[in-house]
Structure formats: C-alpha cells, structure tokens
N, C-alpha and C positions, 0 to 999 in steps of 0.2 A: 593658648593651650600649653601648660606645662605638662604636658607627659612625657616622661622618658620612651621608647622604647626597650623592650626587651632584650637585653645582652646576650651573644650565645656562650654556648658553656664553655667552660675550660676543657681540654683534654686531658689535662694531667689530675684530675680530682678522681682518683682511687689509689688505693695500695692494700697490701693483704696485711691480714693480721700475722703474729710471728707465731709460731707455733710451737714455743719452748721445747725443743728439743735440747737430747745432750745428756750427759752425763750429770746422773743425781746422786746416787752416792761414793765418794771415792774412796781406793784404797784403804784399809787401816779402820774403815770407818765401823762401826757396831751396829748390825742391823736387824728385825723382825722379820715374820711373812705377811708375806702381800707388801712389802716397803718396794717402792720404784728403782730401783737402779741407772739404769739408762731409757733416754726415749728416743727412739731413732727411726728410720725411713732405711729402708730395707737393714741387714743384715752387715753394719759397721762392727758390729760385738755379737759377738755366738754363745749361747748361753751355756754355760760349763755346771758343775757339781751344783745340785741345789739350786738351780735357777732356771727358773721359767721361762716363758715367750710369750706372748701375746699376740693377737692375729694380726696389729698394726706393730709388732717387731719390738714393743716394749719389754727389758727383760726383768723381772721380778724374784724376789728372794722368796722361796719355798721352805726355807728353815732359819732359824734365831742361828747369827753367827758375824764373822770380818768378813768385807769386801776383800776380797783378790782379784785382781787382772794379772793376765799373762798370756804370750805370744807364745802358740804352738802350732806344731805342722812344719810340712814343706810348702803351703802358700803363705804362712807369717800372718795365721789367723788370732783374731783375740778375740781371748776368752773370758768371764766375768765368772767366778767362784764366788760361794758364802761359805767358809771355814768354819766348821761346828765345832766347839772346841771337847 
C-alpha cells in the first residue's frame, strides 16, 4: 500500500495583507479635490486649511492648490494644508 499519510499543517501559513498606509502626496506637490493626501490609523497628521478627514482618518484635499505640512501647537502637532493660490 503506497499511501502517504496526511501531514499536519504548518503553523506559520498566514500573514496579513499590508494596508498602504502613509503619506501620498508630498509637500510642494500640485493637487485636486478629493486627491488622497495621507492614509493613516488614527490622527498622525490633522487636517489644516482645505483639508478634509475621513471616518478611517484619511486626509483629503477639499480645494485645487500645493501640499503644506507644518508643525504647530504646544504638543508639536502636524498639520497638512492645500495652498490656493
């Protein structure tokens, strides 16, 4: 009788998909509305002038303009502008 039996499984046979987070478009950059900016998991970047939020914390360009980031506050928060010109 050539049968094999059945091997047990491996433990290590999963891993999670990566979920492209991060910054999409940077400084200087020229952007649209509704264009992606950043994708993130909670509140890395706070949305400033002309930019949006989304309920999973993506921040979105509400007006035709240049990406800006910049650190303001007394906790050294950042913030993400679209500059109209």
């Amino acid at each position: 009788m050539a049968h094999k039996k059945a091997g047990g499984s491996t433990r290590n046979g999963r891993d999670s998909e990566s979920k492209r987070l991060g910054v999409k478009m940077y400084g200087g950059q020229t952007i649209i509305p509704g264009n992606i900016i950043v994708r993130q998991r909670g509140t890395e970047f706070h949305p400033g002038k002309n930019v949006g939020m989304g309920k999973d914390h993506t921040l979105f360009a509400k007006a035709e303009g240049v990406v800006k980031f910049e650190v303001k506050g007394k906790f050294g928060r950042r913030y993400v502008n679209v500059v109209t010109a």
